[in-house]
N, C-alpha and C positions, 0 to 999 in steps of 0.2 A: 590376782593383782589387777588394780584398775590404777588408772592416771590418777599421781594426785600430785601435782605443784607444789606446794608446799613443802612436801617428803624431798622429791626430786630436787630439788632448789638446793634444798639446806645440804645432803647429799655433794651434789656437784659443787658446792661453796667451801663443804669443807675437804673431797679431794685437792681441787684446786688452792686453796687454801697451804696444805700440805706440800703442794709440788712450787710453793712460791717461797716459803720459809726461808725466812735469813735475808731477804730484800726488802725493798719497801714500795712493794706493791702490794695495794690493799685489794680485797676479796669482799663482795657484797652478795648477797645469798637472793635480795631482790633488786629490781630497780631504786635507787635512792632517786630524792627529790636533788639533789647535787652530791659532786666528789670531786677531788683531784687525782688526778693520775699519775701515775700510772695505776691502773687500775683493771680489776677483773668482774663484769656485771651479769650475773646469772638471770637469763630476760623470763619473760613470760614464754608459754607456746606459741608457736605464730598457729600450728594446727595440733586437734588431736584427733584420730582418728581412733571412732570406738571399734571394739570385739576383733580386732585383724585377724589374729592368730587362735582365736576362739572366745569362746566365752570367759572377760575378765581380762582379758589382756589387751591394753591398747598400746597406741603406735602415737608417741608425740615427736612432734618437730618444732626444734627450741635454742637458744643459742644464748655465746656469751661473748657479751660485748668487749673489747678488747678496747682499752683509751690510756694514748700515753701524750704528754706535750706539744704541741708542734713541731715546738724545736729540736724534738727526736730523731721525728722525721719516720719514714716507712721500715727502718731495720731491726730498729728496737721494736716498733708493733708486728712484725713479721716472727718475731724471736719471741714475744710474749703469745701471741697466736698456736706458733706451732707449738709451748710449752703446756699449753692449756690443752690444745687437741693431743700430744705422746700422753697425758696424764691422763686423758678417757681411753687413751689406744690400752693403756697398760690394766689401768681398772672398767674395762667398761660394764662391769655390775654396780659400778659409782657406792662401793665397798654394802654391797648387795642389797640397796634399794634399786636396782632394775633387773629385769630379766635378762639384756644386756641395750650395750649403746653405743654408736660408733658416732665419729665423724664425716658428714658428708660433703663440706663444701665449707672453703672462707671465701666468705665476701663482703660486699659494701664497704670498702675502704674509701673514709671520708671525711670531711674536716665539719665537727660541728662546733655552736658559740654557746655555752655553758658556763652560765656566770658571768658574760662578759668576757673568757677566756675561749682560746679557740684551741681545740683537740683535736686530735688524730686518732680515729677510730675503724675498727676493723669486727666482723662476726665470725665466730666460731660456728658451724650450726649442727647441732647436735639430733639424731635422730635415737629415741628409745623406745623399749619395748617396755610397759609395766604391768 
C-alpha cells in the first residue's frame, strides 16, 4: 500500500460523513473553491513521508478542517472537532483504506473571511499509515 490522496480523502469523507448524519453539517472529500458551514473539509497532506514502515507503506500527515459561523463561537467547533477525531479513534482503518490512523493534535483555531463571511475554524490532524 502506498499513499494515495484521492482513496484516503473520499475514505475519511465518507466515515465522517457517516458520524454527522441527521445534521446539517456538510462533508467535503476535497477542499472546495467555497462552502458554508458548518462544515467538515478533508485537506490535502501537509507531509508524506515515503517507505517508513517498509517497502510500500507510507506515513502521511493530513487534516480536516473543521468551520462553523462565528456566531457559534469555539463550542460548537470544539464539539464538531472532537466528533470528527472519536470517528477515526473508532475506525482508524477509515473502513480499510489505511493500514491504520490516529489523531494527533487540533489546532489553528481561527477566524477566516470566505466569501465576505467570517468563520470559525479549527484542524483536525490526522496521521496514517498506507
Amino acid at each position: 500500500m502506498s499513499w494515495d490522496g484521492a482513496v484516503a480523502r473520499a475514505g475519511l469523507a465518507e466515515l465522517l460523513t457517516a458520524a454527522v448524519e441527521g445534521t446539517n453539517v456538510s462533508v467535503f472529500p476535497a477542499p472546495p473553491s467555497t462552502f458554508n458551514p458548518p462544515a467538515l473539509v478533508v485537506q490535502y497532506p501537509q507531509t508524506v513521508s515515503k517507505y517508513t514502515a517498509g517497502m510500500g507503506v507510507d506515513t502521511a500527515t493530513w487534516a480536516v478542517m473543521v468551520a462553523v459561523g462565528l456566531e457559534n463561537q469555539s463550542d460548537y467547533l470544539d464539539q464538531l472537532a472532537n466528533l470528527a477525531a472519536d470517528a477515526i479513534f473508532g475506525d482508524p482503518s477509515l473502513a480499510g483504506i489505511t493500514l491504520s490512523s490516529r489523531v494527533t493534535e487540533l489546532r489553528n483555531w481561527r477566524i477566516l473571511l470566505m466569501s465576505g463571511v467570517e468563520v470559525l475554524t479549527a484542524e483536525v490532524v490526522v496521521e496514517s499509515r498506507m
